[in-house]
Backbone bond lengths (Angstrom), bond angles and torsions (degrees), N, CA, C in turn:
res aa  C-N    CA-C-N  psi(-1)  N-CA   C-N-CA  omega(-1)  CA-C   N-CA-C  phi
1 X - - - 1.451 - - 1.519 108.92 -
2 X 1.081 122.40 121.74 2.030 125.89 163.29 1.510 91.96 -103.58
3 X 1.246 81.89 135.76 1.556 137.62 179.04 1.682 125.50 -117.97
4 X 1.741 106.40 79.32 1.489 112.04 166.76 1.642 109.60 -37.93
5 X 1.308 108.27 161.35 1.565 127.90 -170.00 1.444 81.00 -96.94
6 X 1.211 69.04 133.26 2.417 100.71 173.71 1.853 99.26 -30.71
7 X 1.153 144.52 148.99 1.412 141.93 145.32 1.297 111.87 -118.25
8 X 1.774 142.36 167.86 1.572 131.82 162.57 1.324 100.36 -111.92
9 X 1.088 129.00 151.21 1.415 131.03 -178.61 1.656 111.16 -156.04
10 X 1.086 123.77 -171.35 1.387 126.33 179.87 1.766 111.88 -168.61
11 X 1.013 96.21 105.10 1.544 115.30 -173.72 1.832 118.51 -111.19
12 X 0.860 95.15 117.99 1.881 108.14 165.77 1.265 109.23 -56.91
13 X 1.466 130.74 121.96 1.884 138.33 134.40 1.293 132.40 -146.57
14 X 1.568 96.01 -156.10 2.110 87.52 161.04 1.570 90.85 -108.92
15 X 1.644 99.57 164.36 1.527 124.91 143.81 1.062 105.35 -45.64
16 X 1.340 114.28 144.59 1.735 119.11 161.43 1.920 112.60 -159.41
17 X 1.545 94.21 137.55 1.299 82.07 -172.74 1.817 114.37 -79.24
18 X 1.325 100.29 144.33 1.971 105.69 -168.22 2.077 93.41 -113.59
19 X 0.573 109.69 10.61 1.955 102.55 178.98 1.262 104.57 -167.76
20 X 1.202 117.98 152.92 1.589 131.23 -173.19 1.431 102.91 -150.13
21 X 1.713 122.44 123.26 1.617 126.46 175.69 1.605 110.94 -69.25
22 X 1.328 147.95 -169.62 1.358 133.72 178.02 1.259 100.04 -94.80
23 X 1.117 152.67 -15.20 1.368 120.64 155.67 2.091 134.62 -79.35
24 X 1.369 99.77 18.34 1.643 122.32 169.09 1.422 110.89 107.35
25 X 1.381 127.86 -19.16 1.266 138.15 -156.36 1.752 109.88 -72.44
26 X 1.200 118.35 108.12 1.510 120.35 -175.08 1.821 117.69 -60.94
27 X 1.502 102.55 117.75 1.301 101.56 -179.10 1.462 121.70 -142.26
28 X 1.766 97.32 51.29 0.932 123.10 159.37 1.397 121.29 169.91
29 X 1.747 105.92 130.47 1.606 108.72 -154.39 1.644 118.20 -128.77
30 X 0.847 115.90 169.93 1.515 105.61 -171.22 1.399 111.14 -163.22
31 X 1.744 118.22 167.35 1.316 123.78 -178.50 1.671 110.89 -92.54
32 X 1.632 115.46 141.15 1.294 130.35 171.29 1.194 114.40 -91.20
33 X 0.703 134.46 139.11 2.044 119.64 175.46 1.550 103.56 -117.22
34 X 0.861 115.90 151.41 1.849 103.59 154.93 1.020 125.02 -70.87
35 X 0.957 133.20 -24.06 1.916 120.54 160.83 1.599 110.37 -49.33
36 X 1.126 115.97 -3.89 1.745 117.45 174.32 1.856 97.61 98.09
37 X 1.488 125.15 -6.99 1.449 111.75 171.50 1.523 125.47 -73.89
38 X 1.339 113.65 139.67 1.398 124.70 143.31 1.126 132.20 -99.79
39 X 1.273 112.80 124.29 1.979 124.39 173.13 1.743 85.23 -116.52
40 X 1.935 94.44 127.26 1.237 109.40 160.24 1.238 129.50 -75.84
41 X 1.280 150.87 132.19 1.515 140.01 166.70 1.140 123.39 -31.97
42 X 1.539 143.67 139.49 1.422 133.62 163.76 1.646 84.97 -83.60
43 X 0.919 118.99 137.76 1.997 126.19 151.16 0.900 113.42 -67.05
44 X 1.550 138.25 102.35 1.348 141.27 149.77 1.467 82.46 -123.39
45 X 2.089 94.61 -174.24 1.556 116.10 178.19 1.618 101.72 -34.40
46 X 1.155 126.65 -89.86 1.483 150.30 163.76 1.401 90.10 -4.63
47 X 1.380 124.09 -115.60 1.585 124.20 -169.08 1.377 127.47 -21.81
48 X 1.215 114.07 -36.71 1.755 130.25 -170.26 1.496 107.54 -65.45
49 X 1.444 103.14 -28.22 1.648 120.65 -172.72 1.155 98.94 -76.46
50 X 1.771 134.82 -7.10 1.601 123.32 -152.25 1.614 76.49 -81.49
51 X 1.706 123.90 -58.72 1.021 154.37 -163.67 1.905 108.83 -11.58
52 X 1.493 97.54 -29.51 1.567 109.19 173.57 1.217 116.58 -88.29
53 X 1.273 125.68 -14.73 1.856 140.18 -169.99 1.876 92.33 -99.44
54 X 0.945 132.25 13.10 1.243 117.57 -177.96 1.772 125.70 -55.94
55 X 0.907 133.82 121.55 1.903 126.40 -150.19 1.527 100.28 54.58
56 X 1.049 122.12 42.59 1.738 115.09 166.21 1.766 96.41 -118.04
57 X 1.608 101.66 160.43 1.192 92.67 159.97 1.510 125.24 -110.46
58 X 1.346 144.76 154.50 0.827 149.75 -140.48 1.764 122.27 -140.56
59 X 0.945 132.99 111.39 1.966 120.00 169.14 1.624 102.56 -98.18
60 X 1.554 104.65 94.45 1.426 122.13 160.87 1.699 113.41 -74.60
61 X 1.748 100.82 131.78 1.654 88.18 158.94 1.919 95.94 -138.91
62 X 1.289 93.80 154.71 1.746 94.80 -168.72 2.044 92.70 179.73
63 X 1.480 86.24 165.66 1.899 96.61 166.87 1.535 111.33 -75.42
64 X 1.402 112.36 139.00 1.311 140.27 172.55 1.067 105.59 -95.57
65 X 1.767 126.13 143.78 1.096 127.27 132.68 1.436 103.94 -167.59
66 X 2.243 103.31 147.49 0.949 104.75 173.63 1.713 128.29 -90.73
67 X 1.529 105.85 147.63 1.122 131.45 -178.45 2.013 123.98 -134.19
68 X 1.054 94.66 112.59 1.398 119.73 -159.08 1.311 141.24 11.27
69 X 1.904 88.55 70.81 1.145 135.10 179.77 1.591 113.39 87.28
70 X 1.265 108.74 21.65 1.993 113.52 172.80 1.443 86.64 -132.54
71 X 1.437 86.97 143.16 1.725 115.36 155.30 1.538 122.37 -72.89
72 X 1.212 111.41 108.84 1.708 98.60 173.81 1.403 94.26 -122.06
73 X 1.602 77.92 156.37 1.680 111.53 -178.33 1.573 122.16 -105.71
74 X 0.948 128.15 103.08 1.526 126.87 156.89 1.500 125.14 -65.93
75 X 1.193 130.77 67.07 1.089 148.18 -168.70 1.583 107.09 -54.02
76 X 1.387 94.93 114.13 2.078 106.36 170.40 1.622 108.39 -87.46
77 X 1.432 115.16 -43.03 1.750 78.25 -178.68 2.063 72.69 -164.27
78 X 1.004 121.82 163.21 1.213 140.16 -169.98 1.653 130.52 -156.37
79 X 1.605 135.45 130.21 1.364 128.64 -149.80 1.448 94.39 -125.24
80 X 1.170 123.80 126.53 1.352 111.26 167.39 1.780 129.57 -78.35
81 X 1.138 134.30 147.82 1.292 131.09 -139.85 1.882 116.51 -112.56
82 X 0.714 126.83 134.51 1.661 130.63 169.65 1.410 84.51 -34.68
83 X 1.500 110.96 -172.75 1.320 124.59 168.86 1.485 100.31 -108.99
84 X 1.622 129.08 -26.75 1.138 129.53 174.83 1.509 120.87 -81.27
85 X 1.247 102.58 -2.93 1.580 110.22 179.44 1.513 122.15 -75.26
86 X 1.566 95.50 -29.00 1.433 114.34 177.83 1.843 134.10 -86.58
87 X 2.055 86.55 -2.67 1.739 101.13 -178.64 1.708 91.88 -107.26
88 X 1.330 130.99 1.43 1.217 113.74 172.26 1.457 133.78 -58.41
């Protein structure tokens, strides 16, 4: 496995759910961007909270890094967004 060096960044999207257990329940979620990217959530305190923004949009900033072949995000602190904030 290679492993990019940690980066922090802060990216605009929606919530979206990325994993589902077998009875439908999403348990694991991540950011869309409009450039067509996804960064998955790491789940800690912080991330677990995205879990309520699901189809919301969101301005996450936190450390990146990829891991086998997805971007995840460790999210430091995050604002949830107008809907017009995000067509600017």
């Amino acid at each position: 496995m290679q492993m990019h060096q940690k980066r922090e960044i802060t990216i605009r999207g929606t919530v979206l759910p990325a994993e589902w257990d077998r009875h439908g329940h999403v348990t694991s979620i991540g950011i869309g961007t409009e450039e067509d990217q996804e960064y998955i959530i790491f789940l800690d305190k912080i991330g677990e909270k995205l879990f309520k923004f699901v189809d919301r949009k969101v301005e996450a900033t936190g450390t990146v890094k990829h891991v086998y072949g997805d971007f995840v995000l460790t999210v430091n602190n995050y604002k949830l967004l107008a809907d017009d904030d995000e067509e600017e």
